[in-house]
N, C-alpha and C positions, 0 to 999 in steps of 0.2 A: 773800149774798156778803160778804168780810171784810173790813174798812177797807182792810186790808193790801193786799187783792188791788183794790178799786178804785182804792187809788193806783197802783197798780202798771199799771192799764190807763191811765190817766188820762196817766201819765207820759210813758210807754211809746207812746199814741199821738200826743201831742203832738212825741216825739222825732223819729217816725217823719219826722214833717212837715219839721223839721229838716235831717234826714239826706238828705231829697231836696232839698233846697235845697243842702245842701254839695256832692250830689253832683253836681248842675246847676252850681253855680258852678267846681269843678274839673273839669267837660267844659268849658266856655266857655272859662275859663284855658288849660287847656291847648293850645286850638284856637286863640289868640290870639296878640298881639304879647308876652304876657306870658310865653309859652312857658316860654321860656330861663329867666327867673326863678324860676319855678314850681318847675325842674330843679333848679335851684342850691338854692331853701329846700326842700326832700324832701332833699338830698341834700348837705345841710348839714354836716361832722363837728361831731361834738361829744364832748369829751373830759372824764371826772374821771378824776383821781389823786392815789390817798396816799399818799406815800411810794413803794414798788414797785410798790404796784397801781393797775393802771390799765382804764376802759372806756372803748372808743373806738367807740361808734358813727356811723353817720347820721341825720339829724332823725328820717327814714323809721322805719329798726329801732326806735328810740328810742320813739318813738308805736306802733307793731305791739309791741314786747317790754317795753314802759315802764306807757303808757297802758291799754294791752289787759286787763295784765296786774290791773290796779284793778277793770276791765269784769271779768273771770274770778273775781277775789273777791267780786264784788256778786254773780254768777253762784253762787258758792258759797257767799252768804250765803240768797239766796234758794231753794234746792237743802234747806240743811239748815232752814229756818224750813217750809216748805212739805211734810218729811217727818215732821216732828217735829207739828206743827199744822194742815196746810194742804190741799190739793188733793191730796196724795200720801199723806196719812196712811192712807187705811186700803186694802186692794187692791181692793174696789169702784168707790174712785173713780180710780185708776191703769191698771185689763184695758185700757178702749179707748185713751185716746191711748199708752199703752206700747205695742200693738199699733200702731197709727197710724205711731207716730214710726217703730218697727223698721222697718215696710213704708217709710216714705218713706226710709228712708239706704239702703235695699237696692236695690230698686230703679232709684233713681236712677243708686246707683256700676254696676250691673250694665251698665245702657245705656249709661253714658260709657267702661266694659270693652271693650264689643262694637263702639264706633264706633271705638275708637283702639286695639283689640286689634294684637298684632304691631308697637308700638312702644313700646321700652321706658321712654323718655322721656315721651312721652307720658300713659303708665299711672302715673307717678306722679301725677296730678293727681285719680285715682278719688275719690276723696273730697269732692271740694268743690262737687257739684251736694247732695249728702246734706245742706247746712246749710238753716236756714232762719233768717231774721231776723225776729224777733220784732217790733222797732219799726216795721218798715216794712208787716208783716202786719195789725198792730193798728192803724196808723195808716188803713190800706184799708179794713177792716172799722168800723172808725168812722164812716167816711164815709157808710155806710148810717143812721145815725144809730140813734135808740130802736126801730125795729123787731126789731136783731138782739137773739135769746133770750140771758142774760145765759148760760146754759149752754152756749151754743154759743162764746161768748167764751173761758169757763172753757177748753173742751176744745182750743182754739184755743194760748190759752197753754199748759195741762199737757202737751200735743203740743210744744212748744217749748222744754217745760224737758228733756223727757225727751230730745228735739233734743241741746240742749246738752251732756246727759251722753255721748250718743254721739259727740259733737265730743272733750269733752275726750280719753275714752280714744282715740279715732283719735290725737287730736295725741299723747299718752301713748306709744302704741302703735307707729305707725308713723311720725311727723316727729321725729326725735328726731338730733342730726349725734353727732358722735366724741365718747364716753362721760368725763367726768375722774370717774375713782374718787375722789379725794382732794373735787373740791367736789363730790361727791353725799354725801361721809361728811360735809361743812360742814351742809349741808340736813339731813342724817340727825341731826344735833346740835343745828339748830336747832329741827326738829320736835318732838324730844323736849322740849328747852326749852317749846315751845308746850303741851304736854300735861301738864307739870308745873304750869304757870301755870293750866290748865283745872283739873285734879284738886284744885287747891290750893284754888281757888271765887274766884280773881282775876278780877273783875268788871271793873276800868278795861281800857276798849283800848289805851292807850299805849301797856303793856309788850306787849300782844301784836305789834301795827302795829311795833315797835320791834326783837322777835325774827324778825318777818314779816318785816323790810326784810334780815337779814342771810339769814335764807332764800330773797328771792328773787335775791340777789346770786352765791348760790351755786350755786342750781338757772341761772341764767343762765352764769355757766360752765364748768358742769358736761354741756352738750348736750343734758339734755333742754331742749325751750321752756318761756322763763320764765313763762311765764302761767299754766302748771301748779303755779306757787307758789302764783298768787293763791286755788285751788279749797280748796286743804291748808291752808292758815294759815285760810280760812274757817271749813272745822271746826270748827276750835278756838274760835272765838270763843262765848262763854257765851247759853244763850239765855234764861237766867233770872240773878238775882243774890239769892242767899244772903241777903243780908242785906233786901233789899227786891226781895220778890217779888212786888209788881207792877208792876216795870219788867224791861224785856229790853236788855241791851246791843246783843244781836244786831239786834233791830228799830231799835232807835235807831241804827244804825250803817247800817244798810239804808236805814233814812228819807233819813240825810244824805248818803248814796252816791248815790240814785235821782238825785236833778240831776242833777250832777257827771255822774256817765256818758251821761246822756239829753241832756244839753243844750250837753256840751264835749267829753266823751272821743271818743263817736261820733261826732260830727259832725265833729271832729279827722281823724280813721280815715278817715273816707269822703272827707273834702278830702284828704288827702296819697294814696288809694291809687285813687282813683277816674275820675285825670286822664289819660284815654287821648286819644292825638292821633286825631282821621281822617283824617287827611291823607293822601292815596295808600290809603285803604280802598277796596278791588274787590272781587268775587267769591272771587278767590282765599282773602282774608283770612276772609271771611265762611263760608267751605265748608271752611275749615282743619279735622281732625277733632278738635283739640281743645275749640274754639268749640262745634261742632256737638255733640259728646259732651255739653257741659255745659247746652248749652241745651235739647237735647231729655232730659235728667235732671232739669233743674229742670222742665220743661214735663208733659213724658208720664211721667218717672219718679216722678214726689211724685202724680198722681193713678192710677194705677195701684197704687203702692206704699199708699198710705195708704186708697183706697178699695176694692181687693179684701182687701188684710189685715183691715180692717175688717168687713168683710160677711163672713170665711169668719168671723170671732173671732162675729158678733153670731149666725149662724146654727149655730154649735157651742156656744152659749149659753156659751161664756168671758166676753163683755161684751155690754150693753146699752148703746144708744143713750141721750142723756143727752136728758130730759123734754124735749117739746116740738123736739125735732130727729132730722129725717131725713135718709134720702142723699141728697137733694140738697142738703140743707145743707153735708152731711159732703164732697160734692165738691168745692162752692164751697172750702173750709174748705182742701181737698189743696191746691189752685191756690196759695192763699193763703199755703201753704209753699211754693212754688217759688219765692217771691222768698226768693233766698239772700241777698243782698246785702253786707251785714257780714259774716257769718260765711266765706258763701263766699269773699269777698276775701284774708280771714285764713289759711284756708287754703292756698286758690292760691298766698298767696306763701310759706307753708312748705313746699309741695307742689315749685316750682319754684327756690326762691333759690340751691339749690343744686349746681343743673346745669349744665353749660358753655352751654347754649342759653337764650335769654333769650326766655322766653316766657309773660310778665306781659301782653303786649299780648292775644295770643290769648286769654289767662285770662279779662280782663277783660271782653273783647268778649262773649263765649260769657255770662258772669255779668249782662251789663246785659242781652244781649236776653232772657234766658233769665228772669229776674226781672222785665221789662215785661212779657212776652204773660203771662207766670203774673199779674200784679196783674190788669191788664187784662181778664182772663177772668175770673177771678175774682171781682170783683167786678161783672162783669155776670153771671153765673151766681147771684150769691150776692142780686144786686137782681131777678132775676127770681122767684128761691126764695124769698126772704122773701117779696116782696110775693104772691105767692101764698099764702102760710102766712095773711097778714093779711088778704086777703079771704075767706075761709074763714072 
């Protein structure tokens, strides 16, 4: 395994830790005398302007369209290091979790389709049992400590990255509000920009981070979501330098992102978007078919999705099991994608923001139980499979 990639678990599971700690501390907030307050900092405006132009968000957006959007660049620094060197580089090591991943978005969206089919409000939210959050999966799987097979890790992440690429084109694809032709022609000039500074063999990030910032200002609004800047300006960033080739700007730039998102951006996200009241929670709320769509996606859809895909790909001899792991590793491993957590939150609220009906509560309900019984399984499945693996 490569430096790169143990830091990357290392980070990545200690984040996890994190992020459950954010998210524990904005249920308690929000359930508190602190309520109100909570309300008022998510919901903060905050304004720049220069001259005519002007951004006026909330804390909220701000951290979802702001923060995220750095997360989505690390995203697609790690995307292009990992195709060019890494886990994805050759299609031996990509057949199964590419297979994995497709089965778990498919699935999932198909049974959150069928729970909430014939509302059309509703059906905008298909997508957001499909995610899976990486830090919080990793951080679960840690917890089994040196018994789990370091390839079972691997397949855990490259399941995750490929995750991600089906997150971005969804958000790409489908969450996108009222088109401006004019700043999508900004982004289109910035980009270009970006690829002249690539072509040219401009190794400093400055200048990139620098054409990166007016691109993401333009793809912000211009209607598609800005976060989709962060993946594209990634690109571009050089993964060797010209003049001394054996340094990477790219990995040095990854190295010094891995904190920063693991240990502030996310745990940011999950305190501002994670703080559901219970107050007046009944049956009603719990049996809503949105909740229910998304938890039985994350619950039955990601193990369904990920281990029948799996098993027709490994008996059509498309892919082979990675050394030293079997299905029931590979089940535990599904579970383990049904905590959506981050991701699915992100969604949710692109899914929903823009409806006359506010239904971020239901989202969110559906997202936390649907992502505890998946850990929770999971990793009792996953500690009973190992330790069978190791008496053996």
């Amino acid at each position: 395994m490569t430096k790169m990639m143990k830091e990357f678990l290392r980070l990545e599971s200690a984040g996890g830790i994190l992020l459950a700690l954010a998210t524990v501390l904005a249920l308690v907030v929000a359930n508190s005398p602190l309520a109100a307050h909570y309300a008022q900092l998510i919901e903060l405006p905050i304004h720049i302007r220069v001259g005519g132009f002007e951004i006026a968000k909330p804390m909220l957006l701000w951290i979802n369209d702001g923060l995220m959007a750095i997360f989505f660049f690390l995203v697609g620094l790690e995307l292009k290091r990992e195709v060019l060197e890494g886990e994805l580089s050759s299609p031996s090591k990509i057949a199964l979790p590419a297979v994995a991943a497709v089965g778990g978005m498919l699935a999932p969206a198909a049974i959150y389709v069928m729970v909430n089919r014939g509302d059309a409000v509703a059906l905008n939210g298909w997508a957001i049992p499909a995610a899976t959050d990486i830090a919080f999966a990793l951080a679960i799987l840690t917890l089994l400590g040196p018994r789990v097979p370091v390839a079972l890790k691997v397949f855990l992440v490259s399941v995750a990255i490929f995750d991600d690429i089906g997150a971005i084109a969804i958000i790409a694809l489908f969450y996108t509000a009222n088109i401006s032709l004019s700043a999508l022609l900004g982004a289109a000039i910035g980009i270009a920009g970006l690829a002249v500074l690539n072509r040219r063999g401009v190794a400093r990030v400055a200048p990139y981070l620098l054409v990166g910032l007016v691109v993401w200002v333009c793809v912000l609004k211009s209607g598609v979501h800005a976060t989709l800047a962060g993946v594209v300006i990634a690109l571009f960033i050089p993964m060797r330098d010209e003049s001394a080739p054996e340094s990477s700007p790219l990995k040095a730039l990854e190295h010094d992102l891995h904190g920063v998102v693991a240990f502030a951006i996310l745990p940011i996200f999950a305190f501002a978007n994670a703080g559901v009241s219970l107050g007046g929670v009944g049956f009603e709320q719990l049996l809503h078919p949105i909740p229910v769509g998304i938890a039985l996606g994350l619950f039955l859809g990601k193990q369904v999705g990920i281990v029948g895909l799996c098993w027709v790909a490994v008996r059509l001899g498309i892919a082979k099991l990675p050394a030293g792991v079997g299905f029931r590793q590979i089940h535990g491993i599904s579970l383990l994608c049904g905590v959506g957590f981050t991701m699915s939150l992100f969604i949710g609220s692109l899914a929903f923001e823009e409806t006359q009906v506010n239904l971020l509560f239901d989202e969110r309900l559906g997202i936390l139980a649907g992502s505890l019984a998946s850990g929770a399984v999971g990793y009792l499945l996953l500690r009973a499979a190992l330790g069978a693996v190791k008496r053996t």
